[in-house]
C-alpha positions in Angstrom: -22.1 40.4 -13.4 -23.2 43.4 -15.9 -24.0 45.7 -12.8 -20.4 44.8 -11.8 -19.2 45.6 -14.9 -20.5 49.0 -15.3 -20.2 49.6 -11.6 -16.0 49.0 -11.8 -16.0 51.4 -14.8 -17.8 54.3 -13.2 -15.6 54.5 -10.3 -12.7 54.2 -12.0 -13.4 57.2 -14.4 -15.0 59.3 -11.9 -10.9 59.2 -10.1 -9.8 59.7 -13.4 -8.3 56.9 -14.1 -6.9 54.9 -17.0 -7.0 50.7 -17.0 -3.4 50.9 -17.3 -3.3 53.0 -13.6 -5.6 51.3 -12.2 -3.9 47.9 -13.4 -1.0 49.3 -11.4 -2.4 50.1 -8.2 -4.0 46.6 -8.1 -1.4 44.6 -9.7 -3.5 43.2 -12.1 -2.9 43.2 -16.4 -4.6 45.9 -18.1 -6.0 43.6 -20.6 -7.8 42.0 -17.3 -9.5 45.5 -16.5 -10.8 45.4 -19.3 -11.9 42.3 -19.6 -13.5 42.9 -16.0 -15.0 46.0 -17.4 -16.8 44.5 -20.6 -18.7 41.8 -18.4 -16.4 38.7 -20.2 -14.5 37.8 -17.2 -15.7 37.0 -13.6 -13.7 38.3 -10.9 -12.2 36.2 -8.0 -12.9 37.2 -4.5 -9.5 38.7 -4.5 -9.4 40.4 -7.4 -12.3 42.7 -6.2 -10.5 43.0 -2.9 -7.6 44.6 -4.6 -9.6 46.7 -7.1 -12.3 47.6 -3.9 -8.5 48.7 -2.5 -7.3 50.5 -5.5 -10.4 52.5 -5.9 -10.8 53.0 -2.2 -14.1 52.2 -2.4 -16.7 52.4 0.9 -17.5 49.4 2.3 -21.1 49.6 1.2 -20.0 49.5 -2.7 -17.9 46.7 -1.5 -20.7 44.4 -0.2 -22.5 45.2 -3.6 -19.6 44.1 -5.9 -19.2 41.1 -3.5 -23.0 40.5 -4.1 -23.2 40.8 -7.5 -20.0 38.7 -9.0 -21.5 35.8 -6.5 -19.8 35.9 -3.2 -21.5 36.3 0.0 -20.7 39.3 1.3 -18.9 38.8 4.8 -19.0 41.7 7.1 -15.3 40.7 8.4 -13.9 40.6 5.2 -15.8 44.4 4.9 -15.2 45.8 8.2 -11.4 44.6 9.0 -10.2 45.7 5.4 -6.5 46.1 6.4 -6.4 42.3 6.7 -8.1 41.9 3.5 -5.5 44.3 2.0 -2.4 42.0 2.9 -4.4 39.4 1.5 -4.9 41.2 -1.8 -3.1 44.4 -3.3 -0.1 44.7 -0.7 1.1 41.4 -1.3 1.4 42.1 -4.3 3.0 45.3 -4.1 4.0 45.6 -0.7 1.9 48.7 0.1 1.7 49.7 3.4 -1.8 48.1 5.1 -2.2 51.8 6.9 -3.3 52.7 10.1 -4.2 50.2 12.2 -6.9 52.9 14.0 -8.7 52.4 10.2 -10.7 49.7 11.8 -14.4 49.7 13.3 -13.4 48.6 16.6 -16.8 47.6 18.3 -17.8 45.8 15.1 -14.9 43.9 14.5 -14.4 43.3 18.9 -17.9 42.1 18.7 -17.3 39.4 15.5 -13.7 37.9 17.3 -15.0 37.4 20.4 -17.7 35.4 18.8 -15.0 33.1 17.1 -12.9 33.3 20.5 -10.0 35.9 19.4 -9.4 38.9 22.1 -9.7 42.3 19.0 -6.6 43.5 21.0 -4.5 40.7 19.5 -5.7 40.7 15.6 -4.9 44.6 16.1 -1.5 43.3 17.3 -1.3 41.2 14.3 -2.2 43.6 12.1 0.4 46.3 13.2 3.1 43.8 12.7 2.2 42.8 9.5 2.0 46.4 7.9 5.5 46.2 8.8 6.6 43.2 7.7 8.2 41.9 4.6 6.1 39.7 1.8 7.5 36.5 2.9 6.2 37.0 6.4 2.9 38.0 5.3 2.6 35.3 2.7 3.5 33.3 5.4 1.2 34.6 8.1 -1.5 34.6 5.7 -1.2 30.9 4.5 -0.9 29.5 7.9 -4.4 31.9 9.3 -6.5 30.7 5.7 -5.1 27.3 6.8 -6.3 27.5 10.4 -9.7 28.5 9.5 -10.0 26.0 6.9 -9.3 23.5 9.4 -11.8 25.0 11.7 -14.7 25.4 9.3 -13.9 21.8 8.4 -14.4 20.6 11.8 -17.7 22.4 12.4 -19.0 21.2 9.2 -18.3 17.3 10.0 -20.7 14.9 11.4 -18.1 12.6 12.5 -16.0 13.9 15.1 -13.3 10.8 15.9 -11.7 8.1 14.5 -10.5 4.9 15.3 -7.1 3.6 13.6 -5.8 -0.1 14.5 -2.8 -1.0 14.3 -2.6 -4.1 16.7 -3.3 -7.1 14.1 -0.6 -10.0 13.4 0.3 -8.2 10.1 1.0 -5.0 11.9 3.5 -6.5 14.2 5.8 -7.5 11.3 6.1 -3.9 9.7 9.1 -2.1 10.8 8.1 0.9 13.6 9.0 3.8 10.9 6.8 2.0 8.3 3.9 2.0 10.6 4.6 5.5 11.8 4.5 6.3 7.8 1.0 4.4 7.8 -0.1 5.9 10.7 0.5 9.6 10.3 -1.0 9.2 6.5 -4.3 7.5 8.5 -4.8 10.3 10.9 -3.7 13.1 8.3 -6.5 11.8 6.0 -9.1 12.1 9.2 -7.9 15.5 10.6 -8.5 16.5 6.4 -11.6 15.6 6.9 -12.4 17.6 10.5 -12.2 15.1 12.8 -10.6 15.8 15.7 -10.6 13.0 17.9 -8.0 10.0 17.0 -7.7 6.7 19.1 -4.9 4.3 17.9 -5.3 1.1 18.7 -1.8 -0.5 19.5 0.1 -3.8 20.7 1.2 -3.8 24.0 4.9 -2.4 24.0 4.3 -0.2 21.0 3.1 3.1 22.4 6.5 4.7 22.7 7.6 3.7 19.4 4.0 5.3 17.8 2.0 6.3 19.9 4.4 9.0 21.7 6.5 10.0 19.0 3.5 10.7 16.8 2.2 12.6 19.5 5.0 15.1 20.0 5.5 15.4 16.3 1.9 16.4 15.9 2.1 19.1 19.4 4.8 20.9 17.0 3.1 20.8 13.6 -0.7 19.9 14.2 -1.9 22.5 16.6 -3.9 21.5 19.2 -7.2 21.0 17.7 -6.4 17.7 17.0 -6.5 14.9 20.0 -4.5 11.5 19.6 -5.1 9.1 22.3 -4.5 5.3 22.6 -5.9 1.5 23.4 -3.9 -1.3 23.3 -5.4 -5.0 21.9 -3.3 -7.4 24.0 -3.2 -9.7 20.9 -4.4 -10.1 17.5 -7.5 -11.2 18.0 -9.7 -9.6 14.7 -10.6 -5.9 13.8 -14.2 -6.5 15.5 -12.2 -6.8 18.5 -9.6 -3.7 18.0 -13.2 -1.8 17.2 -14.4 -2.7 20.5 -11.5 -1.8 22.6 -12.0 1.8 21.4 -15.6 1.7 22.7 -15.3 3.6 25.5 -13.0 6.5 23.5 -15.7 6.5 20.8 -18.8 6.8 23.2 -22.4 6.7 21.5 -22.0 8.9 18.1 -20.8 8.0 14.4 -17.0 7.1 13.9 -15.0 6.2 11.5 -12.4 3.4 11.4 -9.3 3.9 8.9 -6.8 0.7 8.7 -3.8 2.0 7.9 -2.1 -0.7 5.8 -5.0 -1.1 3.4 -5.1 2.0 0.7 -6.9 2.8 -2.5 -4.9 4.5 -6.0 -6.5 5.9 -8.6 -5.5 7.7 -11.8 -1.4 7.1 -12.1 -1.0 6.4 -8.5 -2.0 9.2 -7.0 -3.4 8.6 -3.6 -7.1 9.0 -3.5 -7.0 11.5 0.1 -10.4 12.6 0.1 -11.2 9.1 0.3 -13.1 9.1 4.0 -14.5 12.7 3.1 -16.7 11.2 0.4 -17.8 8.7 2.7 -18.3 10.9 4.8 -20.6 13.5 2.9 -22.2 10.4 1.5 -23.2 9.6 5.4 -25.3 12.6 6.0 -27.5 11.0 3.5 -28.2 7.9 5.2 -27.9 8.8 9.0 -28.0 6.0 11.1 -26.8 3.8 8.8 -23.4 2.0 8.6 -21.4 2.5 5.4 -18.6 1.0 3.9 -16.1 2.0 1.4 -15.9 -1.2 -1.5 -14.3 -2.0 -4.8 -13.6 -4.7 -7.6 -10.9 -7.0 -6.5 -10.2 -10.6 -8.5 -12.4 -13.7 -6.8 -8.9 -15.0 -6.4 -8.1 -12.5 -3.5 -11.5 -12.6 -2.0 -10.8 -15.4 0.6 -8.4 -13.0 2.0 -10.4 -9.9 2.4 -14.2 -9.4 3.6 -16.6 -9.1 0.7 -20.4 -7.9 0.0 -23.0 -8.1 -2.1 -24.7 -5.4 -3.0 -28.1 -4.1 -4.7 -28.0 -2.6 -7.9 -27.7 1.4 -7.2 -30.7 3.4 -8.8 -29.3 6.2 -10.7 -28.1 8.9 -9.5 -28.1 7.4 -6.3 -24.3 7.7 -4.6 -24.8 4.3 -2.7 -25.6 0.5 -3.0 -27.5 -1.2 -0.7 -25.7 -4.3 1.3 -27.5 -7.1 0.7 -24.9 -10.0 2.3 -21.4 -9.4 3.7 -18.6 -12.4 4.5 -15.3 -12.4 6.1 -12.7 -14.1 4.1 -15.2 -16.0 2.6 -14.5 -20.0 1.1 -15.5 -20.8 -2.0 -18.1 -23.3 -1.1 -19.8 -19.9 0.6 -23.4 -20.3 -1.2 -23.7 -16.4 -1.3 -20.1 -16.2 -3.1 -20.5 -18.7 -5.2 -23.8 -18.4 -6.4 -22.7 -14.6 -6.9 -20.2 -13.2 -9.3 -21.1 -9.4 -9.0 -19.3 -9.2 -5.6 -17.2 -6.3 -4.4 -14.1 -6.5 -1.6 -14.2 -4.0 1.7 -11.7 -1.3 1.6 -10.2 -0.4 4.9 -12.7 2.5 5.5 -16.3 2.6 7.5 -18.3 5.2 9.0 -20.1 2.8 12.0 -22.6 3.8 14.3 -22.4 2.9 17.8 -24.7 0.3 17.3 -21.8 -2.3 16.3 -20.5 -2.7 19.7 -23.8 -4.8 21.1 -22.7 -7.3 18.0 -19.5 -7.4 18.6 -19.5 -7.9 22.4 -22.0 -10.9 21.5 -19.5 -12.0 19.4 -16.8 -12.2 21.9 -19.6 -13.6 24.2 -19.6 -16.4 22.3 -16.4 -17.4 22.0 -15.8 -16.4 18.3 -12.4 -16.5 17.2 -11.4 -13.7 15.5 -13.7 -11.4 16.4 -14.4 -10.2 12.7 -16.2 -6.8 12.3 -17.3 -7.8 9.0 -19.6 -11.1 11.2 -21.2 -8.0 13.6 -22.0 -5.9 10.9 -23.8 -9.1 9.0 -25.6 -10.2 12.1 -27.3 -5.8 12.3 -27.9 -6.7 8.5 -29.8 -9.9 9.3 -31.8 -8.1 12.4 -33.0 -5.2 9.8 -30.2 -2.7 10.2 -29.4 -0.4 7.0 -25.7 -1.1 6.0 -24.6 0.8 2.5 -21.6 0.4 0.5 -19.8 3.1 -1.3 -18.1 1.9 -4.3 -14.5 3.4 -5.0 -13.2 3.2 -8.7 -9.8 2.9 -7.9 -7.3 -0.3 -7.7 -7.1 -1.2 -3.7 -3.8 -2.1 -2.0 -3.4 -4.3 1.0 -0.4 -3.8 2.8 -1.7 -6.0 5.5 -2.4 -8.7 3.2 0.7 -8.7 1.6 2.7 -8.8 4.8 0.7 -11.9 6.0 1.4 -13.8 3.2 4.5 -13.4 3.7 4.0 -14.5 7.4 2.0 -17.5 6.3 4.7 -18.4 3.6 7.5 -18.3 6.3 5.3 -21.0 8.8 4.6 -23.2 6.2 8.6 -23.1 4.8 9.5 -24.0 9.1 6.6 -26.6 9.1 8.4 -28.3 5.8 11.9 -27.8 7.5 10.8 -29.4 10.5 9.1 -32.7 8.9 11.8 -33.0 7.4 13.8 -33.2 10.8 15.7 -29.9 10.3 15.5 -26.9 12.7 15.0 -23.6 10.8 17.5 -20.6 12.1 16.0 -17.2 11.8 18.8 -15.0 11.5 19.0 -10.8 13.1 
């Protein structure tokens, strides 16, 4: 930082110039140069952009100031500089970027067509943006930073699809644009993340009211480096079964499986996002296992929801060990019972593929509902590593909420028709 220091100060007296010019020419506060200058302020990356601009430094001093503040030096950044510039000083002052024939064509050819861009259209871009006004290049540079956010994301993640189902008895109940809502929050939360494969699960019928209109939203706004596709589950027949229709979607690497009614708050109910990309950071930590996103919820509740027990977590260590899970567990359940340090599932796994032998076996057998929570119990049991990944939040079920209210509306017609009356459901 000191040889960055004295390195900023030498150029800019050997132009000749004060801190109040140079502030100027890189739209900074003087009382920042100088700051800069006496080694008590680190630089962001686009700071020394601008002041590398200002100065008009070469590109070798450039890499070194990059060096020595911390940041990689990146020989696009240093070779297509008239980018960098709308990115720094000219949109702040709206200097012109210059000449497009400023850049090192064969470098900078050689670097796009390794990321896939043809050199002749970034020199396109570039032309047009020198002219342009500061919206449009604010613009144009939010939408490319956000583009190769998104792609860096998806390189970097292990888990390339996800599997959303929205089939089950609860779902049927929601209105369509509440489970388009629930939907496109589900699949913005996994494209966040880098995946880029989605399969919705669906009831039959449903595909035109979700399925398609979240698909042609998404062509507009998404970009195409996200793919939606779609199952259907005939009928609700338990998430082990909605898991397993998306087998053949999912084929034989890690997924995820978001349910899109059941949510997690933390803080004053902010929406905890990054939710699935903990998990899934967490994951490359324990590949080949299974893991499972959990938190505190009242015993009261846990006959509703699956549930684990867990091994105490070693310091430092970011997951628990499963050592027992149930599905909607009764109280007479010896594990539950015995146990009061239990935690509730929250409507997030990264699975290997691994869980489809269990819960084809399951629908072998003739088990009704086929619960993923029994499959992932039986790889427990047969030595497989399951880990849960505790979320400090408060969790909220729209699912289960909605099927209470299902279950409260039978028993209210099973009382009206004891008593010899015929219950009217009204439009």
């Amino acid at each position: 930082m000191a040889d960055f220091s004295k390195s900023l100060s030498s150029e800019r007296e050997r132009r000749g110039l004060s801190r109040e010019e140079l502030a100027a020419r890189a739209s900074l506060n003087p009382s920042h140069i100088y700051r800069l200058e006496t080694g008590a302020r680190r630089p962001s990356r686009e700071t020394v952009l601008a002041l590398a601009d200002a100065l008009e430094v070469d590109n070798a001093t450039l890499e070194l100031w990059l060096a020595k503040v911390g940041y990689a030096p990146l020989d696009l950044a240093v070779n297509f500089r008239p980018v960098v510039r709308v990115r720094g000083a000219t949109l702040r002052s709206g200097r012109n970027v210059g000449p497009a024939s400023s850049l090192d064509t064969a470098t900078v050819a050689r670097q796009l067509e390794a990321i896939g861009l043809k050199e002749s259209t970034v020199r396109r871009l570039v032309e047009a943006l020198a002219s342009s006004g500061l919206a449009t290049q604010r613009r144009v540079s939010t939408a490319l930073s956000s583009t190769f956010s998104r792609a860096l994301a998806v390189v970097d993640c292990p888990v390339r699809t996800a599997v959303i189902p929205a089939a089950g008895g609860q779902h049927r109940l929601l209105a369509p644009d509440l489970m388009q809502r629930l939907l496109v929050s589900s699949i913005r939360e996994a494209a966040d993340c880098g995946i880029i494969d989605v399969v919705l699960v669906l009831a039959p019928g449903t595909a035109d009211t979700l399925y398609s209109t979240i698909r042609n939203a998404m062509n507009i706004a998404a970009g195409p480096m996200l793919h939606l596709t779609y199952c259907e589950q005939g009928k609700p027949d338990g998430l082990g079964d909605a898991v397993l229709r998306a087998e053949e979607a999912v084929g034989t690497e890690p997924f995820a499986v978001l349910l899109p009614d059941d949510t997690a708050l933390q803080g004053l109910g902010r929406k905890v996002q990054a939710l699935l990309g903990q998990m899934i950071a967490v994951s490359q930590q324990y590949q080949g296992s299974h893991l499972l996103a959990v938190t505190s919820v009242p015993r009261t509740k846990m006959a509703h929801c699956g549930v684990v027990k867990v091994q105490t977590a070693a310091e430092q260590q970011v997951a628990a060990r499963i050592l027992h899970l149930a599905e909607k567990p009764s109280p007479t359940d010896q594990h539950i019972s015995a146990d009061r340090d239990l935690l509730g599932i929250v409507g997030r796994y990264i699975l290997q593929p691994s869980v489809f032998g269990p819960l084809r076996s399951l629908r072998a057998q003739g088990r009704r509902p086929v619960e993923l929570t029994d499959a992932l119990e039986q790889i427990r049991r047969e030595g497989g590593d399951l880990w849960a990944c505790e979320l400090k939040g408060n969790r909220h079920d729209v699912g289960e909420l909605v099927s209470r209210t299902g279950r409260m509306i039978e028993e209210w017609e099973e009382y009206n028709l004891k008593r010899g009356e015929t219950y009217v459901k009204r439009d």
